[in-house]
N, C-alpha and C positions, 0 to 999 in steps of 0.2 A: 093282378093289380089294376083292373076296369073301373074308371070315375074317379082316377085320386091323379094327384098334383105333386109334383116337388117343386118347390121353390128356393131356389138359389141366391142368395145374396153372397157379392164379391165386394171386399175393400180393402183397399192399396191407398199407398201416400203418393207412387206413380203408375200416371194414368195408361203407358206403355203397358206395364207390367198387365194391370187390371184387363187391358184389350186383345191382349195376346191369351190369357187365362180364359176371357171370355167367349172367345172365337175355338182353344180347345174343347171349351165345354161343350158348345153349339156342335161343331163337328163329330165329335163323337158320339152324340146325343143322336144324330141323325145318319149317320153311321150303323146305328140299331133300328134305324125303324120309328123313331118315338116324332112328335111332330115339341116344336119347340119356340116358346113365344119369348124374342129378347133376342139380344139383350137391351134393357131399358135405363138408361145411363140418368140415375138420382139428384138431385143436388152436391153440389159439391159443400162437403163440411170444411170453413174455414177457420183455423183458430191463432187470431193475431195476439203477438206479445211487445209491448214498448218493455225496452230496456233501458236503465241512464247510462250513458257511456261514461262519463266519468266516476269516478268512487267517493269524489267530496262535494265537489260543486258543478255547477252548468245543470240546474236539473232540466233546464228547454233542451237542453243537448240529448236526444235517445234514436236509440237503433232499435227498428220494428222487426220482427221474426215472426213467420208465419207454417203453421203446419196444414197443409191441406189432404181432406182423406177423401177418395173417390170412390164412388159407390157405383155397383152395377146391379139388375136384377133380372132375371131370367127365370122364366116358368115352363117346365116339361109338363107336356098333357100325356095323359093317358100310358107312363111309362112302360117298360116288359120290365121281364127280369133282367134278361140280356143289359139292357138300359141302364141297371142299378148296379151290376157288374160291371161293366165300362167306365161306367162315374167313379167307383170305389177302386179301383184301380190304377185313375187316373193319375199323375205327377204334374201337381203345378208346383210355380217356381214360388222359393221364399217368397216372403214380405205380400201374399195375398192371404187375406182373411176370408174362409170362405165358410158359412154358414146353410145348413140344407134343413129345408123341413118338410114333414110330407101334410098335405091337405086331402 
């Protein structure tokens, strides 16, 4: 596997979660041998919602809800096998999305 890439992208709604996921990836990553660029922490995607508190009238009257989803990205150079073994067997915790691609 000489000249290729995996690229990791991580996302969580908490930013704990994403930083602990991220730090097993790195560790393990370097653990094998592999050199490992990241983690590189994205924008955070915010997405607000006004709701009307009341159900007939007061429409000035609303309560704001916000979902925010945290991004991380991380790129392994030059992985081994070893490397891709490690990662495939890894156990991260619910509620992280994590997406891999190879370059």
């Amino acid at each position: 596997m000489s000249s290729q890439k995996i690229r990791i992208r991580l996302k969580a709604f908490d930013y704990r979660l994403i930083d602990q996921s991220a730090s097993q990836i790195v560790d393990t990553a370097k653990r094998t041998g592999a050199v490992v660029k990241g983690p590189i922490p994205l924008p955070t995607k915010i997405e607000r919602y006004d709701v009307l508190r009341s159900p007939h009238v007061n429409k000035t009257s609303r309560d704001q809800f916000e979902i925010r989803t945290h991004l991380r990205m991380m790129d392994i150079v030059d992985p081994t096998d070893k490397t891709v073994d490690a990662l495939m067997k890894l156990d991260l915790p619910a509620g992280v999305d994590v997406e891999i691609k190879l370059q």
